[in-house]
C-alpha positions in Angstrom: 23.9 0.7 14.5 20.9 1.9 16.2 22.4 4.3 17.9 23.5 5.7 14.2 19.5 5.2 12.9 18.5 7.5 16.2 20.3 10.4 15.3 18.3 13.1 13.6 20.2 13.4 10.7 19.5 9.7 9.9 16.1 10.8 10.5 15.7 13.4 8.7 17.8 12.2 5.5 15.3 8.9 5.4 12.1 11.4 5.8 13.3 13.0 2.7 13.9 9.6 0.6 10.6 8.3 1.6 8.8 11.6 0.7 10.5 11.4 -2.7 9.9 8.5 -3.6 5.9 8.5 -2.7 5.5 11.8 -4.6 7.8 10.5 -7.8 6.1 7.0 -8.0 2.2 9.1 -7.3 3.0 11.0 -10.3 4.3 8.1 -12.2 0.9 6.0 -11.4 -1.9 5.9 -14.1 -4.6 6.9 -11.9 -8.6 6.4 -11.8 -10.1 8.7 -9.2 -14.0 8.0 -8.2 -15.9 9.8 -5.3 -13.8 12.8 -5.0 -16.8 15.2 -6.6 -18.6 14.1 -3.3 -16.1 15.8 -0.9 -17.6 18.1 1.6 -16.6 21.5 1.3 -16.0 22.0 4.8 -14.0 19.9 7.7 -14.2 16.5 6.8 -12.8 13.2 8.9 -11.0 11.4 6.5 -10.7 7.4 7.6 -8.5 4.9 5.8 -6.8 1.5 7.0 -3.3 1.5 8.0 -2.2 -0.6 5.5 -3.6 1.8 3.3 -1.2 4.8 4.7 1.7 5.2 2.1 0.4 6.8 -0.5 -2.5 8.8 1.6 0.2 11.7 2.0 0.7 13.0 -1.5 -3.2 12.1 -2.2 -4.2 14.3 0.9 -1.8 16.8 -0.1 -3.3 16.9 -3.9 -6.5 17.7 -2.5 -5.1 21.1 -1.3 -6.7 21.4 1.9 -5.6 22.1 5.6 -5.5 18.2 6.9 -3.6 16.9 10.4 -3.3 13.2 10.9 -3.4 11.7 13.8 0.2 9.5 14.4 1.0 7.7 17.6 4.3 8.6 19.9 6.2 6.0 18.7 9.5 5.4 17.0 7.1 4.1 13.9 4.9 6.8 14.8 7.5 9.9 14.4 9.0 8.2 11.1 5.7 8.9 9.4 4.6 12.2 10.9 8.3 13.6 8.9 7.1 12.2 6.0 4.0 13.7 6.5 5.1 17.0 7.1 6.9 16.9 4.3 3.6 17.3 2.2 2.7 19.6 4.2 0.2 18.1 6.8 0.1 19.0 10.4 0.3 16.5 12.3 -1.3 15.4 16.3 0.4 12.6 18.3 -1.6 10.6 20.6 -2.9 6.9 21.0 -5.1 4.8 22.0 -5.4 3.6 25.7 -3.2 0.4 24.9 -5.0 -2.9 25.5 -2.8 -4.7 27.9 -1.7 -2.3 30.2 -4.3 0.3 30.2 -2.1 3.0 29.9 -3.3 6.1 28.3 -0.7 7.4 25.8 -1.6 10.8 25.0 -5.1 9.6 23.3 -7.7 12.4 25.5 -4.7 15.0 25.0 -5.1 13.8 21.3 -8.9 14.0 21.1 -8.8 17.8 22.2 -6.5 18.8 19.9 -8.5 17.1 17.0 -11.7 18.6 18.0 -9.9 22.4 17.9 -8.6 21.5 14.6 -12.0 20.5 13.6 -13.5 24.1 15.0 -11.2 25.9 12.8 -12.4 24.4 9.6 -9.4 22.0 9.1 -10.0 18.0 7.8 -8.1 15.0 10.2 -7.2 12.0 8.7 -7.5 8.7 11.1 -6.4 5.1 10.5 -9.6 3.4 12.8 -7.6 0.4 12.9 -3.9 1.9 13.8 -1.8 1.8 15.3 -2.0 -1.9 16.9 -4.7 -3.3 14.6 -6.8 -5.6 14.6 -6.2 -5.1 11.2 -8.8 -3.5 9.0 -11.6 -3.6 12.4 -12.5 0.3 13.1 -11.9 1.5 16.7 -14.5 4.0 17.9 -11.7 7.3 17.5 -13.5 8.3 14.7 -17.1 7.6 15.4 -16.3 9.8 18.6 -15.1 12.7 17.3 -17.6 12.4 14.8 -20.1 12.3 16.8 -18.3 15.1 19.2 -17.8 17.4 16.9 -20.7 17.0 14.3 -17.9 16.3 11.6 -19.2 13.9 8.8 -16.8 11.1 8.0 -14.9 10.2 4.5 -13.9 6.7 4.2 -11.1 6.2 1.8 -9.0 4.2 -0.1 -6.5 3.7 -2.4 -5.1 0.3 -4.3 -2.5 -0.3 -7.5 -1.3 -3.1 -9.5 1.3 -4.2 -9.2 2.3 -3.3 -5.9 4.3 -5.1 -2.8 2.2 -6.4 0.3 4.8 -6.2 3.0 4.5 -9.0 5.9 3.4 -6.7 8.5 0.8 -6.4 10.8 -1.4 -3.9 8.7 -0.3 -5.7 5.7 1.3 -2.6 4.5 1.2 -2.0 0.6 4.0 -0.4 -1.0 3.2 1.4 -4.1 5.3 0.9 -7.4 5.8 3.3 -10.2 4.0 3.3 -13.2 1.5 1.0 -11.7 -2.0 0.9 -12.8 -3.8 2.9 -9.5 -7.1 3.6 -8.0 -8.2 6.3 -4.9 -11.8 6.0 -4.1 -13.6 8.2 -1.5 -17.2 6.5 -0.4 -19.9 9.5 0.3 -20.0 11.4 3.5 -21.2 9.5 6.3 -23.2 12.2 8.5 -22.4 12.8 12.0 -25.1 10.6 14.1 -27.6 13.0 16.0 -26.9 10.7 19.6 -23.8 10.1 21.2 -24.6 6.9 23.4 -23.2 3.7 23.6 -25.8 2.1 21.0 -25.5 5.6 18.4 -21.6 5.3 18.5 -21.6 1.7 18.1 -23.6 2.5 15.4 -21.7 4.5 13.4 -18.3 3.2 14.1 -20.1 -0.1 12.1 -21.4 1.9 9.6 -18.0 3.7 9.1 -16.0 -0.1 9.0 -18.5 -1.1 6.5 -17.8 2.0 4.5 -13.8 1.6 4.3 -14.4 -2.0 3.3 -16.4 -1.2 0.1 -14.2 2.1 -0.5 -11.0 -0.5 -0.3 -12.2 -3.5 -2.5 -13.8 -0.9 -4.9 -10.1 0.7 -5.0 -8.6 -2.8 -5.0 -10.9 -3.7 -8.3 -10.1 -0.3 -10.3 -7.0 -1.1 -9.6 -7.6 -3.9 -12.1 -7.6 -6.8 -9.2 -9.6 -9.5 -10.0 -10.1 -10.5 -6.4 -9.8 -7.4 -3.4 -6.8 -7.9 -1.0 -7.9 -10.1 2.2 -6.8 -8.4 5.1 -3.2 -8.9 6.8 -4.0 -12.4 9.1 -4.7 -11.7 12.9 -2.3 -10.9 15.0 -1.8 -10.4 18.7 -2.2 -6.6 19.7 1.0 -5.1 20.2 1.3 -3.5 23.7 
């Protein structure tokens, strides 16, 4: 059996179903849309939470603009960079250095390539918290290449009701058709002028703060009473 799910057809055939049904069940949703007049007009670094991925596709692709997303080289990893291609978004593998071995897996390679995407006028799109959590804390990837590359950052968001909360690590949310939906994108957050320690720390607070109003304020439009906590803590995955 998983020698049948590792062939490409298998693959490719379950890219396909996944893509359909996010871009059937986005246009199905009644949505309410707030902070998208306050895109920038230029490159932007578009940061959401992990759990928040599913339906960041066919929203991103919506928006008609050149976006890659950063996806890591794993098995999870590749599943979602097909769907994402699929709505058109380029996509750039890398992770982060993982946390108990140290290893680097592809995350400076990663960094370059985001930064020449950023040159040529093209937005990224960065889960700060992916892809080993903790969940819904912001790692410093996008305060960096903020900061790197002068790119303001657009923390973003998107919630329905009903919807399934799977019993993952990210505390994925599945979206269900015909459900009553939000996408929220808070105001640029400016590139800090400094790139020390204390300016990156800085702004990598300030961008965590950020998705955590843009995702209860999605989570409320949504017509939830009460936000969604995030997924308990887990260990890191190595």
């Amino acid at each position: 059996m998983r020698r049948l799910t590792r062939a490409p057809w298998v693959r490719s055939l379950a890219a396909a179903a996944t893509a359909g049904y996010l871009r059937l069940a986005f246009r199905l949703m009644r949505w309410r849309r707030e902070g998208l007049e306050t895109l920038p007009e230029g490159p932007t670094i578009f940061a959401f939470w992990h759990g928040r991925l599913m339906m960041m596709a066919p929203a991103a692709a919506a928006l008609e603009r050149r976006t890659f997303v950063l996806i890591s080289r794993s098995r999870d990893g590749a599943a979602i960079a097909a769907v994402a291609a699929r709505f058109g978004l380029g996509v750039v593998h890398g992770s982060s250095r993982n946390r108990v071995t140290g290893e680097d897996k592809g995350g400076s390679a990663a960094t370059r390539s985001l930064l020449e995407v950023l040159e040529k006028g093209a937005s990224i799109a960065i889960t700060p918290d992916g892809p080993r959590g903790p969940t819904e804390e912001a790692q410093g990837g996008a305060a960096t290449l903020s900061a790197l590359s002068g790119t303001p950052v657009t923390a973003a968001a998107w919630s329905c009701r009903p919807a399934i909360r799977l019993k993952s690590w990210d505390g994925l949310l599945l979206p269900l058709p015909f459900a009553r939906a939000a996408l929220v994108a808070a105001p640029p957050l400016a590139a800090p002028e400094a790139s020390d320690r204390a300016a990156l720390e800085a702004h990598r607070l300030r961008i965590e703060g950020l998705l955590r109003e843009a995702t209860a304020r999605a989570d409320l439009l949504a017509g939830r009473a009460e936000p969604f906590p995030p997924a308990p803590a887990r260990r890191p995955r190595p």
